[in-house]
N, C-alpha and C positions, 0 to 999 in steps of 0.2 A: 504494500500500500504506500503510495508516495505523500508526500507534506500536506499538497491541500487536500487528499482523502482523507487523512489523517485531521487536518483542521475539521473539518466537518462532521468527521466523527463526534468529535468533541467536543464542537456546537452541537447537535441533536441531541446527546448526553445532555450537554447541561441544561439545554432548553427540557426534558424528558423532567429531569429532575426538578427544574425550575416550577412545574407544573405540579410535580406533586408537592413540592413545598409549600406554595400556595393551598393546595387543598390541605394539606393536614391544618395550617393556617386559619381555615374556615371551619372545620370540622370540631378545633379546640385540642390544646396538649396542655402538660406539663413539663417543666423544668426540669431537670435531673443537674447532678454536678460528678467530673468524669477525676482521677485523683488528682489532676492540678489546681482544682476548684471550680476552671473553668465550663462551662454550661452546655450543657446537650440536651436536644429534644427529638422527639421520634422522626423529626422532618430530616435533622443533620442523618438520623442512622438511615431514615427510606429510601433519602438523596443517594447516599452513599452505596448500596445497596442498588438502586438503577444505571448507576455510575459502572461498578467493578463490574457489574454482569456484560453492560455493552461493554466494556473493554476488552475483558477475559474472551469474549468470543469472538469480535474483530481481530483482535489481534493481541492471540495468546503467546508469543514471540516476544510479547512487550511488557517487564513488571510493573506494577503498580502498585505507589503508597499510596495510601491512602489514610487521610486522619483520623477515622473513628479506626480503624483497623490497627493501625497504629499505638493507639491511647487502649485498646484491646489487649495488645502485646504481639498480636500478630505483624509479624515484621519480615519482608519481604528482601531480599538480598536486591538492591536494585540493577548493577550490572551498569553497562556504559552507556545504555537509553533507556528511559523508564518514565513511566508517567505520574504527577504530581498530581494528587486531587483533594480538596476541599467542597466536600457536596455542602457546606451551608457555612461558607466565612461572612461574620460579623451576626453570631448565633445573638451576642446582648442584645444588637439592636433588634432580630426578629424576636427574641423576648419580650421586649420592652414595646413592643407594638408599631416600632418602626419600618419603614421600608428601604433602610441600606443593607441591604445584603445581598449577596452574589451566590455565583455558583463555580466554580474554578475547576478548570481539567488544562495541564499542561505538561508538555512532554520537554523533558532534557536529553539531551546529547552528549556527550563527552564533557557533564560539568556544567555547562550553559545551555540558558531556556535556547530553543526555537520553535514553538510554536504553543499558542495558545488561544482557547475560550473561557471567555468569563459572559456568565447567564446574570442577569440581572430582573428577576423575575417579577418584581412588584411595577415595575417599568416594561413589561413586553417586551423586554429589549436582548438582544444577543448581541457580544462583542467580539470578535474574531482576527489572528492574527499571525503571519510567520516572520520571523525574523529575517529582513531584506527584499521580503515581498510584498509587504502593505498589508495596511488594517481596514477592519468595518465596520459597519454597526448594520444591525439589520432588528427591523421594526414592522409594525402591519404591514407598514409603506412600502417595507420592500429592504433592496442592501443598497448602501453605499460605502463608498470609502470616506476613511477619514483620517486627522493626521495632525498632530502634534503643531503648535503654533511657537513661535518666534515671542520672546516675551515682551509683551507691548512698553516702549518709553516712559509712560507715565505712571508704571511700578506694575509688580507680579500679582498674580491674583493664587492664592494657596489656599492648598485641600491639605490639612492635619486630620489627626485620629480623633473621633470624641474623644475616645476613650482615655487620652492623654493630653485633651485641653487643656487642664490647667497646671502640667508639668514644669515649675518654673524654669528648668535645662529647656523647652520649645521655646519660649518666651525668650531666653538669653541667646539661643540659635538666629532668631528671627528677626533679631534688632539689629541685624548685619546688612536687610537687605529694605530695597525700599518698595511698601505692600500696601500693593493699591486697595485689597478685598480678601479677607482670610476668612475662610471656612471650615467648619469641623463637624465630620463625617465619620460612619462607620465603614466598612468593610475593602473591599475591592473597590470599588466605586472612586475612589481616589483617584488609582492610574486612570480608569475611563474616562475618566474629566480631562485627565491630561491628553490622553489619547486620544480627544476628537475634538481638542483645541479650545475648551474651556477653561480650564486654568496652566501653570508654567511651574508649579513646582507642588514637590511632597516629600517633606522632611518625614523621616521615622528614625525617632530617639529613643524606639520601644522595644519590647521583644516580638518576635515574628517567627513564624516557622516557613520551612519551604515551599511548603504546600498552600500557605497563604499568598505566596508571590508570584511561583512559576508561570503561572498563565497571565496574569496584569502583567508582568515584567515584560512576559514574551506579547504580549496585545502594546503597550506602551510604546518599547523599541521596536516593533514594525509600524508602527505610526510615525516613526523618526523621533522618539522619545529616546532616555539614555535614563539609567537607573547605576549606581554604584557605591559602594561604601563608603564609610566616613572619610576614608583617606584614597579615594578617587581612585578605589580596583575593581574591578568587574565582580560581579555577584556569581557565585561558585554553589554549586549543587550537587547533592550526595553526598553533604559531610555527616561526619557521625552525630548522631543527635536530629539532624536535620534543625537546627536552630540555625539562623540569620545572623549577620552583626546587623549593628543597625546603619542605616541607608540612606540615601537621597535617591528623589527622583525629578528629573528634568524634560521639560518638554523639547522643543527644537533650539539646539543651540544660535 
C-alpha cells in the first residue's frame, strides 16, 4: 500500500471513530481514571478498538501503538515503521462537555512522522496529510488543500494548551514574542489551526506522549508547518517511554 493509500486509511479510521465518539457522547458515559490519573471513557476505549481493527487488517505488516493499549500494558515492539494512534486526544475537554478533541492515526518511519490524520469530530471535519506532499481538510463541502501561513507583521496569533494556561514558565516563554491574539485550546486542534493558516505558533512546555503528536506533527509539516524541540532538533519517535521533550510548533517560516 503506498503513502496516500495509506493517508486515507487513516482518514476513514479516524473519521469511523470520530462517529462513534460522538454517539457514545449522546448516548451518556462515565469517567474512569487509567494509573496516571489521567481520564478514560468508553469513547477513548471504542475509538481505539475501530482504530486497531482497521489497521491490523489493512495492513498487518504494520505495528501499532496505541494509547489505551499501551496504559493496558500491552506493548507492541514497534520496528522501523509503525503507526501512532490516539483514538480520543484531549479526553478532559470531551469530559468536561467541550468540543476540542480529535482523533489521531499517524504512521512513523525511521524515527520521523510522515504521514498523518487527525479527525476532529465535533466539527465534521477530517484533517489529512504527508510529509512533502501537502495537506487538507475535508468537510461536507468537500477536500481542499491547505497550508501553513507566513506570520502576519502586526504580531502572531497563538494556540497554547488549556490545560496549561496558567503555567507561569508559558507566560515567561511568550513575553519574547510580539502576540497579536493568544488562545487556549484543548487537544490536537492546535496544529490544525496552524495547518490551515489560522494561527503561527504553539508553544508546548508540557508533557506529551507520541501518540498525541504523530499525526498533527505529520498534518502541520505537510502544510509547510515545522514542529521541533526546545533546542531546535527534529522531533524523534520510538523512544522508550514514548514520552516527548517539550516542543514548538511553527507555521510557515
Amino acid at each position: 500500500m503506498n503513502e496516500p493509500a495509506l493517508l486515507e486509511l487513516a482518514a476513514s479510521l479516524a473519521e469511523a471513530a470520530g462517529r462513534e465518539i460522538l454517539a457514545v457522547r449522546a448516548a451518556g458515559f462515565t469517567i474512569d481514571s487509567k494509573s496516571d490519573d489521567s481520564p478514560v471513557t468508553r469513547a477513548d476505549m471504542n475509538a481505539e478498538r475501530i482504530i486497531l481493527a482497521g489497521l491490523r487488517e489493512a495492513t498487518p505488516d504494520i505495528p501499532v501503538i496505541a494509547e489505551e493499549e499501551v496504559a493496558a500494558g500491552r506493548l507492541t515492539d514497534p520496528g522501523p515503521r509503525f503507526w501512532l494512534v490516539d483514538p480520543l486526544d484531549g479526553t478532559r475537554e470531551f469530559a468536561a462537555g467541550r468540543d476540542e478533541f480529535a482523533v489521531c492515526v499517524g504512521l512513523v518511519v525511521e524515527g520521523r512522522v510522515r504521514l498523518g490524520a487527525v479527525g476532529a469530530p465535533a466539527q465534521s471535519t477530517i484533517y489529512g496529510g504527508i510529509v512533502g506532499q501537502g495537506a487538507w481538510r475535508q468537510t461536507a463541502a468537500g477536500r481542499e488543500p491547505i497550508a501553513a501561513r507566513r506570520p502576519p507583521a502586526e504580531g502572531i496569533t497563538v494556540y497554547a494548551s488549556r490545560h496549561y494556561a496558567d503555567d507561569p514558565k508559558l507566560a515567561e516563554y511568550l513575553a519574547r514574542y510580539k502576540i497579536a491574539h493568544l488562545t487556549n485550546i484543548g487537544s490536537a486542534l492546535k496544529f490544525c489551526r496552524l495547518a490551515e493558516g489560522v494561527a503561527d505558533f504553539y508553544p508546548r512546555l508540557g508533557r506529551t506522549m507520541e501518540w498525541d503528536t504523530a499525526a498533527p506533527q505529520a498534518l502541520l509539516e505537510a502544510a509547510g508547518g515545522r514542529v521541533v524541540t526546545m533546542d531546535d532538533r527534529p522531533m524523534t519517535y520510538g523512544k522508550h517511554g514514548f514520552e516527548n521533550p517539550h516542543f514548538l510548533c511553527f507555521g510557515r517560516d
